[in-house]
GUZATI-10138 format. One record per atom (N, C-alpha, C, O, CB): atom name; x, y, z. Coordinates in steps of 0.2 Angstrom, whole numbers. Each point is the difference from the previous one (the first is absolute). Glycine has a CB too. Example, Ala and Ser with C-alpha at 12.3 -4.5 7.8 and 13.67 -1.06 7.14 Angstrom:
REM residues 2
PT    a      c1      c2      c3
PT    N      66     -28      39
PT   CA      -4       6       0
PT    C       4       6       0
PT    O       5      -1       3
PT   CB     -14      -5       3
PT    N       7      11     -10
PT   CA       4       6       1
PT    C      -4       5       3
PT    O       3       6       1
PT   CB       3      -9     -11
END
This chain:
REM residues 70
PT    a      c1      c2      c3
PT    N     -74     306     -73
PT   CA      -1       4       6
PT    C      -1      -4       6
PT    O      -3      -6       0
PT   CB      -2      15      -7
PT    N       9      -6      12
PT   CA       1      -7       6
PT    C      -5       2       6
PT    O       0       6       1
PT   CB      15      -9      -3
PT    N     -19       0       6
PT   CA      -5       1       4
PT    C       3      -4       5
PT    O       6      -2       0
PT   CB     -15       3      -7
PT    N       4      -3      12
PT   CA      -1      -4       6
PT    C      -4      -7      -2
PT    O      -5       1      -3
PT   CB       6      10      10
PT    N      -1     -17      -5
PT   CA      -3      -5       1
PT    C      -3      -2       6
PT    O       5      -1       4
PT   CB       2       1     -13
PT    N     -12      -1      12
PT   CA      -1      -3       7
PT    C       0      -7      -1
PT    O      -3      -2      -5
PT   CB      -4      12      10
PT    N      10     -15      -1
PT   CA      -2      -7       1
PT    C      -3      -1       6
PT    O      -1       4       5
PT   CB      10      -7     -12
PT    N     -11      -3       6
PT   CA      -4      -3       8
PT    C       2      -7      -1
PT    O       1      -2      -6
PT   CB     -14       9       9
PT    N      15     -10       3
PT   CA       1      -8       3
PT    C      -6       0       2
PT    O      -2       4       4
PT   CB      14      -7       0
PT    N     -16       0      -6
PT   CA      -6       0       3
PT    C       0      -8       4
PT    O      -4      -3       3
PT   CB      -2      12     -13
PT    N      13     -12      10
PT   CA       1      -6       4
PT    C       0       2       8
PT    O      -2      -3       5
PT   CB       8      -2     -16
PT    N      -1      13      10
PT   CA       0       1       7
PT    C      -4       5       1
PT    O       1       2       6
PT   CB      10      -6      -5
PT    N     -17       8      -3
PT   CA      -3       6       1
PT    C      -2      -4       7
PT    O       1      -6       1
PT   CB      -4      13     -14
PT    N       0      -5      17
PT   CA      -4      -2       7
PT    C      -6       6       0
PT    O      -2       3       5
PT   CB      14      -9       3
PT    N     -14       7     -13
PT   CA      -8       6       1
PT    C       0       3       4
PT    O      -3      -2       5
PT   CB      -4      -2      -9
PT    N      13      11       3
PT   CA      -2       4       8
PT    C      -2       5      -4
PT    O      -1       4       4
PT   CB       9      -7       7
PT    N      -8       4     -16
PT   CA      -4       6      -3
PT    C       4       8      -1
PT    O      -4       5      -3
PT   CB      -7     -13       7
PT    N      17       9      -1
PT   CA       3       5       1
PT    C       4       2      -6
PT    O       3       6       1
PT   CB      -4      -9      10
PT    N       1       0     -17
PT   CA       1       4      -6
PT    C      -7       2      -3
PT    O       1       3      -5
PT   CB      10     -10       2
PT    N     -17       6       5
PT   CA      -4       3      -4
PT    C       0       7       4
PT    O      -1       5      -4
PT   CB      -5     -15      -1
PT    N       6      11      12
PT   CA       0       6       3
PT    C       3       3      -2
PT    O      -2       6       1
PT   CB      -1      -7       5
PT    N       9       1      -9
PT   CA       7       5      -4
PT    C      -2       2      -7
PT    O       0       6      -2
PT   CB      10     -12       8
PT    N     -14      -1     -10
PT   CA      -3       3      -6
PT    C      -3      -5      -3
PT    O       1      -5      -3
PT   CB       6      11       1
PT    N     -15      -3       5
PT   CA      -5      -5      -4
PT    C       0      -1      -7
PT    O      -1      -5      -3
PT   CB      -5       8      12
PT    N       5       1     -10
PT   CA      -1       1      -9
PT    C       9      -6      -3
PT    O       1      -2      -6
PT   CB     -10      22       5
PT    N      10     -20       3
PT   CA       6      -8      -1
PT    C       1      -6       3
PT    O       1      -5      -3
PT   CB       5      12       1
PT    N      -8      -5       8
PT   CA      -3     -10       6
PT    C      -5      -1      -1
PT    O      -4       5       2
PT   CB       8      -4       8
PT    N      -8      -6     -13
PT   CA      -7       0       3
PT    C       1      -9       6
PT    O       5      -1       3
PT   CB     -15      10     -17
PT    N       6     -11      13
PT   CA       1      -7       6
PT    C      -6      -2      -2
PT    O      -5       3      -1
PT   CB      11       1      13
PT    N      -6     -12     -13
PT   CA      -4      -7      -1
PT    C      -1       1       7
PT    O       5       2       3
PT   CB       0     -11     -12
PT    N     -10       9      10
PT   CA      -4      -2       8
PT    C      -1      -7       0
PT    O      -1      -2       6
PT   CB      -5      12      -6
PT    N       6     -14      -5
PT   CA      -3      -8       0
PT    C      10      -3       1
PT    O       1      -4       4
PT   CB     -18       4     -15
PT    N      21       3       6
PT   CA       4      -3       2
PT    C       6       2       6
PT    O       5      -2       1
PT   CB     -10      -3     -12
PT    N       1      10      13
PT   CA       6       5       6
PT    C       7       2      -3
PT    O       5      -2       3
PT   CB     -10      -4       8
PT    N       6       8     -16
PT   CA       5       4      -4
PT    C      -2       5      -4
PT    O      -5       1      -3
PT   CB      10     -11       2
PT    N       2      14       0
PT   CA       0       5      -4
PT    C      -1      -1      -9
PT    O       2      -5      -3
PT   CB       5      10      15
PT    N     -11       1     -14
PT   CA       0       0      -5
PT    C       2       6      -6
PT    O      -3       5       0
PT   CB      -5     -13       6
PT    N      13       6      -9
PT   CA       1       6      -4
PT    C      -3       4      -5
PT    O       1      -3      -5
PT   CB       6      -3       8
PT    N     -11      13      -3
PT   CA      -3       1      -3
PT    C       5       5      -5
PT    O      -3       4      -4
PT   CB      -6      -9      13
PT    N      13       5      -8
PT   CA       6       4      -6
PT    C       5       1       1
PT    O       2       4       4
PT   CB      -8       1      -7
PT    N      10     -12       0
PT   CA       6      -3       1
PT    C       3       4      -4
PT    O       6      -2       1
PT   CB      -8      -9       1
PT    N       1      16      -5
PT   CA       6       6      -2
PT    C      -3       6       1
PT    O      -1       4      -4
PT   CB       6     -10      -5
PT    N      -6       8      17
PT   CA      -2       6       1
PT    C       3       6      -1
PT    O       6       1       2
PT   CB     -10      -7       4
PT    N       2      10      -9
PT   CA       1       8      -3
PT    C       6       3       6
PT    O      -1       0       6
PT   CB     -15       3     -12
PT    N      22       0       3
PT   CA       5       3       2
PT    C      -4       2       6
PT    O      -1      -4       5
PT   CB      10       7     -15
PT    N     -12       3      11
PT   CA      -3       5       6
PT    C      -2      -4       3
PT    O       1       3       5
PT   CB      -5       6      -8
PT    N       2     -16       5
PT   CA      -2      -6       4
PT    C       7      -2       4
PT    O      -1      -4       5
PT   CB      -9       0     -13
PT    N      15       6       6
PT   CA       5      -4       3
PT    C       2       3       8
PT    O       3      -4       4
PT   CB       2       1     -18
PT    N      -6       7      15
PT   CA       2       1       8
PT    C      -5      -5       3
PT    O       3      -4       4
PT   CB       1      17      -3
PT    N     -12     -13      -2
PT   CA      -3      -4       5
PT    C       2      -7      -2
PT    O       0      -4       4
PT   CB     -11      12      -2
PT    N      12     -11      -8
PT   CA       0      -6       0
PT    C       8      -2       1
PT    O       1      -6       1
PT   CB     -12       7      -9
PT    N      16       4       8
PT   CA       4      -3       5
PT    C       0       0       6
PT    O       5      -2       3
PT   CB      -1       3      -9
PT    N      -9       2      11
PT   CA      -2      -1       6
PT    C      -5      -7       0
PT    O       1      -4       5
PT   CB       1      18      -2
PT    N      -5     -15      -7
PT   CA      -4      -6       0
PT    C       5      -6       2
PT    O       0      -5       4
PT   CB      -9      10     -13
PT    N      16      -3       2
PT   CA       2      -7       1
PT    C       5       1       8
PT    O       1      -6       2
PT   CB      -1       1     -17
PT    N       2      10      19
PT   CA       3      -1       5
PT    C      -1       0       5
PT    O       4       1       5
PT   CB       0       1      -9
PT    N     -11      -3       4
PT   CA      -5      -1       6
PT    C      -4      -7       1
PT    O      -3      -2       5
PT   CB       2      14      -8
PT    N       3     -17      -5
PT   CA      -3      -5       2
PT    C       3      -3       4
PT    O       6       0      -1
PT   CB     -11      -1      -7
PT    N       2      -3      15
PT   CA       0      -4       4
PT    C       4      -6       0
PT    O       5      -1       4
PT   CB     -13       5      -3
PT    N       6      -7      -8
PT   CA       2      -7      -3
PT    C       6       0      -4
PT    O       3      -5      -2
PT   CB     -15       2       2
PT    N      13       9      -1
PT   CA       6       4      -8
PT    C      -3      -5      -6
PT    O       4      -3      -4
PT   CB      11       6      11
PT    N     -23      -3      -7
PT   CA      -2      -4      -6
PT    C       2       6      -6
PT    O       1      -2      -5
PT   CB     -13      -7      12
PT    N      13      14      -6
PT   CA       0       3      -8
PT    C       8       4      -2
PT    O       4       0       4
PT   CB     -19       5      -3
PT    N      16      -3      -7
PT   CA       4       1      -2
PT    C      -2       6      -4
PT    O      -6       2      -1
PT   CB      10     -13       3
PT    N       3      15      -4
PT   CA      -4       5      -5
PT    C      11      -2      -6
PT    O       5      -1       1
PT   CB     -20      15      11
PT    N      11     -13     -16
PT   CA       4      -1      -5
PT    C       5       5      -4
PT    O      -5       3       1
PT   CB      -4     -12      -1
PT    N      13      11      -3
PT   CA       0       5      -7
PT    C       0      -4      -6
PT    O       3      -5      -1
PT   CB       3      14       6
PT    N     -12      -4      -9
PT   CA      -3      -5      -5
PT    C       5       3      -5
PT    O      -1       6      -1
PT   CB     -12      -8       4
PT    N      17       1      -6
PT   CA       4       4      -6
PT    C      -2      -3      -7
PT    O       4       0      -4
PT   CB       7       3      11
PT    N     -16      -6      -7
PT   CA      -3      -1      -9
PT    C      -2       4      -3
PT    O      -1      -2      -6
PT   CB       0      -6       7
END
């Protein structure tokens, strides 16, 4: 069954925090290291409109979202 995958660069993220406003319950954010943090790197199909606004909203285009076909 094939899903979505989210990635992060967290090389390029720049902590503006604007994927968590699209979907907290999948961004959370290191505050010590100012990056994003994935809290469910295979988020549940019904997640996929906000979490593809998450990733086309980041600033940095730190994220990606994948199709998972395994």
């Amino acid at each position: 069954m094939g899903g979505m995958r989210v990635v992060a660069d967290l090389d390029i993220c720049q902590g503006h925090q604007l994927c968590q406003g699209e979907a907290p319950d999948v961004f959370g954010f290191d505050e010590d290291a100012d990056v994003v943090v994935l809290l469910e790197e295979r988020p549940d199909e019904s997640r996929r409109a906000d979490v593809t606004q998450a990733v086309k909203y980041c600033p940095a285009f730190a994220l990606a979202l994948e199709e998972d076909h395994a």
